[in-house]
C-alpha positions, -999 to +999 in steps of 0.1 A: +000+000+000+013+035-010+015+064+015-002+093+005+022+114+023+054+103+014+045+086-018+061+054-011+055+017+007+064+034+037+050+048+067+063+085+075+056+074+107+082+047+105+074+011+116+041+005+131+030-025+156+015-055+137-027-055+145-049-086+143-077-082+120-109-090+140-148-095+125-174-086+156-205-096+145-241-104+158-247-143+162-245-161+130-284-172+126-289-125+128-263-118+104-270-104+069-258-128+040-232-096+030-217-099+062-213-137+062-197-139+029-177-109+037-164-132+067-157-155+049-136-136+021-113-130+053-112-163+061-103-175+024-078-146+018-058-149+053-064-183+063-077-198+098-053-191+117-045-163+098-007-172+079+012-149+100+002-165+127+014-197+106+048-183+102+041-181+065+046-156+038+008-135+022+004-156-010 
């Protein structure tokens, strides 16, 4: 992702603390179908358990 302020792949705020991606959602059976299969696109894209916490590279 490009910086808007610098204009390169880095932060001008130099390196910044890894964050988990968390979904917080109402209970399955409540939630809209957009939100489900938006769930699940995380899932798909950055696994279960996500890869880095696999030790593996993004594919």
């Amino acid at each position: 992702m490009r910086c808007s302020q610098t204009g390169t792949n880095e932060s001008p705020h130099g390196d910044l603390p890894s964050q988990g991606i968390h979904a917080v959602a109402t209970a399955r059976a409540h939630q809209p179908p957009k939100v489900r299969v938006f769930i699940e696109a995380l899932r798909t894209r950055f696994g279960d358990p996500p890869y880095w916490e696999r030790g593996e590279a993004p594919a």
